[in-house]
Residue, then its C-alpha position, 0 to 999 in steps of 0.5 A: x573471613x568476609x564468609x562469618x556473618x551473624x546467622x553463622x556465628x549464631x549457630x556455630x554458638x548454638x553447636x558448642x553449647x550443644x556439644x557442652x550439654x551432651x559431652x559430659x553425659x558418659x564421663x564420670x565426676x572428676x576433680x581438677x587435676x585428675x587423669x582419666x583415659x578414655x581409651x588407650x592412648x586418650x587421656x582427658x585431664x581437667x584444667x579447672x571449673x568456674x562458674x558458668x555464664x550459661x543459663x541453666x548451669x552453674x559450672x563449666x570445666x575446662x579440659x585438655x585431650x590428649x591423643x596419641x599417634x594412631x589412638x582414636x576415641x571410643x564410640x558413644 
């Protein structure tokens, strides 16, 4: 834990909001409560949207991957 300092926490910040940004680019609008699998054995179900405290977006949405044992998830 003595290894976290302020540089590091800094760019671990700046790679989620990354993956925020580019994670959403090949998955289709979906409402809260909606299922969709992604591959077989990978199901995304959306948990709920609020509004966001990132600049430049106004929602975010919390999501629940399942994986099952053996599946992977698709190539982007």
């Amino acid at each position: 834990m003595e290894d976290i300092d302020r540089r590091s926490t800094f760019v671990l910040g700046l790679a989620a909001a990354s993956a925020l940004v580019f994670a959403g680019a090949g998955v289709a609008e979906a409402s809260v409560g909606d299922e969709t699998e992604l591959a077989k054995g990978v199901k995304v179900k959306i948990l709920g949207e609020g509004p966001a405290m990132i600049p430049g977006f106004k929602k975010v949405q919390l999501k629940d991957v399942t994986y099952q044992p053996g599946s992977s998830s698709p190539e982007m």
